[in-house]
C-alpha positions, 0 to 999 in steps of 0.5 A, spaced: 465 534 543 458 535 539 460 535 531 460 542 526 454 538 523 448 535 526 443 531 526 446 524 526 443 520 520 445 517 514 443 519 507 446 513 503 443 513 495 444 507 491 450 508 489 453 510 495 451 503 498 453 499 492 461 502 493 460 500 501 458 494 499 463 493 494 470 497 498 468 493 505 469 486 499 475 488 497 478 490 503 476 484 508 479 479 502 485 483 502 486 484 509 484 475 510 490 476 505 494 479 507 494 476 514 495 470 511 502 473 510 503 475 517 501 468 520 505 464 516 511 468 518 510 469 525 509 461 525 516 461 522 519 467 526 517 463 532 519 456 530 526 459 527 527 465 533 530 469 527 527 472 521 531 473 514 531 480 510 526 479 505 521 476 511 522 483 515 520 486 509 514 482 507 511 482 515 512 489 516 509 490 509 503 484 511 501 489 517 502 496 514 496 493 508 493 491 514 492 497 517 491 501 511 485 497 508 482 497 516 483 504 516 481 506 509 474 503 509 472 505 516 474 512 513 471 511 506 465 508 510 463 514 515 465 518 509 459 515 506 453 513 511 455 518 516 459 524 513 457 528 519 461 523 524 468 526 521 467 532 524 467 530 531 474 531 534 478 527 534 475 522 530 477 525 524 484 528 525 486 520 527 483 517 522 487 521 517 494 520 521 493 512 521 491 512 514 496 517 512 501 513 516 499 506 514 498 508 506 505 511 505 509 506 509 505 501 505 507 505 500 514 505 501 516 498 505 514 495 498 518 500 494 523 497 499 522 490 497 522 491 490 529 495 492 531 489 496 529 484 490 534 488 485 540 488 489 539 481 491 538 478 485 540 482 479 547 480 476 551 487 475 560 489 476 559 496 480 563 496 486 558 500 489 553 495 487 557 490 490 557 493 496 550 494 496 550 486 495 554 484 501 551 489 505 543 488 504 542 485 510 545 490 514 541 495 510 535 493 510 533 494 518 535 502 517 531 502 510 525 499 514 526 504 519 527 509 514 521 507 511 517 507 517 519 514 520 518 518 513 510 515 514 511 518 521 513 524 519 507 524 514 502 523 519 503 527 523 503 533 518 496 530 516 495 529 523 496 537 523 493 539 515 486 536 519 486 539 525 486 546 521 481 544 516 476 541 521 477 548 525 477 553 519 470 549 516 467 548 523 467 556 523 466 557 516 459 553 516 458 556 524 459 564 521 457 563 514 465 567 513 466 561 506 469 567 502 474 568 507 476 561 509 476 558 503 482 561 501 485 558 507 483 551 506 486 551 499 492 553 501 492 547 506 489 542 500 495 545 496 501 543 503 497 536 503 496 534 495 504 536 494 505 532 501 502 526 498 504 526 492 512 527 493 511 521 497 508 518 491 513 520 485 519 517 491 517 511 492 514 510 485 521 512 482 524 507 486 520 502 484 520 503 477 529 504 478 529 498 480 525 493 476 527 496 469 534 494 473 532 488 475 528 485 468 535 487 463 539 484 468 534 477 469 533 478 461 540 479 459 542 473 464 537 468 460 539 470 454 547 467 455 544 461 459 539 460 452 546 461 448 550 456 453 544 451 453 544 451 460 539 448 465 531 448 464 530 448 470 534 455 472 531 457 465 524 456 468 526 460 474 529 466 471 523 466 467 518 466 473 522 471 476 521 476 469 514 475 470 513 476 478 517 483 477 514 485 470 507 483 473 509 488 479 512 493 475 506 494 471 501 493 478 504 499 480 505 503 475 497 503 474 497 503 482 501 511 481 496 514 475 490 511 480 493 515 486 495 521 482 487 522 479 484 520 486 488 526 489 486 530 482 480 528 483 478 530 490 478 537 488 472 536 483 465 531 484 466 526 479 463 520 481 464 515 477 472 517 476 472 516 484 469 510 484 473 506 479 479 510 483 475 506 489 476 500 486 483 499 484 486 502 490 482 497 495 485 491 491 491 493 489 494 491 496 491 484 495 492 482 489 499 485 490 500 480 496 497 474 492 503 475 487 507 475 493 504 469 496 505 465 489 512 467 488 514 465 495 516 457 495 514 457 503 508 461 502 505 458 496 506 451 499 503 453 505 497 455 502 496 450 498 496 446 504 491 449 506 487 449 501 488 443 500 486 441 508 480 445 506 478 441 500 478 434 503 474 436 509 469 438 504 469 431 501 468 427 507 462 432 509 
């Protein structure tokens, strides 16, 4: 199908090549990074024929940032280069329902993972919290399902938002009726904004809940083993904990205050907002893996091997 806007040809400023350049650097290390993630597991997941809960959540959330990021930077590259290709159908309804589905499972897998680290290690006397404990494993699966449905049903509602959009601008710019349509998008704007950042608050509240939950539990915990003058060793342990869900915590809520703005500020045109909202949104989803990967005994022990590998056959060279 011919698009709503021809001809076919790039108009790209320096600015739009510098941010290309940029986004397609912080997305490729973030996919290596996370693919790194994905292969250790499934090597293990061969090995042992069998996966535990918090491997579960690490592989689904290593291929949703995958996919996220592959999706993303095609999309904020043709958005960029070849603005007009968006409008041929399908390309844009399908290119907006899996980077809707892939953000938000991304989004909430790792408020799952977060939800599962306080339920496994926080210390508190609640029989429901009890239960919780005992169940996790049997939760998880259902969460993770949960999860992925929810992102689903996101999708597809984007999947729909955009194919009414592509339609109402197609006959817009075919008929010159922009005073009559324009309300109409709006409208749809508004269905999808509100869509978003419902998804948004959820998982963000989850994963605030959990990690304030999770650092009084750690801190209060240090506290009777510094009075006890328990092992330093599980001291150390307890301390590395802190800082891993501190870090977090304070990644996703920045991640949070980004995503809200750049959903303000894609009602405007302010260049400079986007492009610094650009910047965090793309690394997020790396840097984030690469907390993951050091507070992961298996996984940090498997990169250093490998880096290590690496470095000896740089020396016999």
């Amino acid at each position: 199908m011919e698009a709503c806007h021809s001809p076919w040809q790039s108009n790209v400023t320096s600015y739009g090549a510098t941010t290309v350049a940029i986004i397609t650097l912080e997305a490729f290390a973030g996919m290596w990074i996370n693919a790194f993630i994905v292969g250790v597991l499934c090597i293990g997941w061969v090995k042992k024929k069998t996966l535990n809960s918090n491997e579960k959540i690490l592989l689904l959330l290593g291929c949703s940032r995958i996919f996220y990021l592959c999706f993303s930077w095609v999309y904020c590259s043709l958005s960029i280069t070849y603005p007009n290709y968006l409008y041929v159908q399908p390309t844009f309804q399908l290119i907006v329902f899996f980077q809707a589905f892939f953000n938000c499972s991304n989004l909430w897998v790792s408020a799952s993972l977060c939800v599962f680290y306080f339920i496994k290690i926080a210390n508190f006397r609640n029989r429901f919290f009890i239960y919780l404990k005992v169940k996790t494993d049997r939760i998880v699966p259902w969460l993770l399902l949960a999860s992925l449905l929810s992102a689903l049903a996101i999708g597809i509602i984007a999947y729909d938002l955009a194919v009414t959009n592509l339609i109402i601008s197609c006959n817009s710019t075919g008929k010159g009726n922009f005073s009559k349509t324009s309300g109409k998008m709006d409208e749809n704007f508004f269905q999808i904004y509100f869509i978003y950042g419902f998804g948004f608050v959820v998982s963000f509240t989850a994963v605030i809940s959990s990690a304030l939950l999770l650092l009084f539990s750690l801190w209060r915990h240090k506290c009777k083993m510094q009075k006890n003058s328990m092992n330093t060793l599980s001291m150390d342990a307890h301390i590395k904990a802190i800082k891993s869900i501190l870090s977090f915590f304070i990644m996703y809520s920045i991640n949070f205050i980004v995503l809200i703005l750049s959903l303000i500020n894609s009602t405007k045109e302010d260049n400079y907002v986007a492009f610094l909202s650009l910047l965090f949104l793309y690394a997020f989803p790396g840097v984030h893996s690469l907390i993951l990967i050091f507070s992961n005994p298996k996984l940090e022990k498997t990169l250093i091997r490998i880096l290590s590998c690496v470095k000896c056959k740089d020396c016999m060279r």
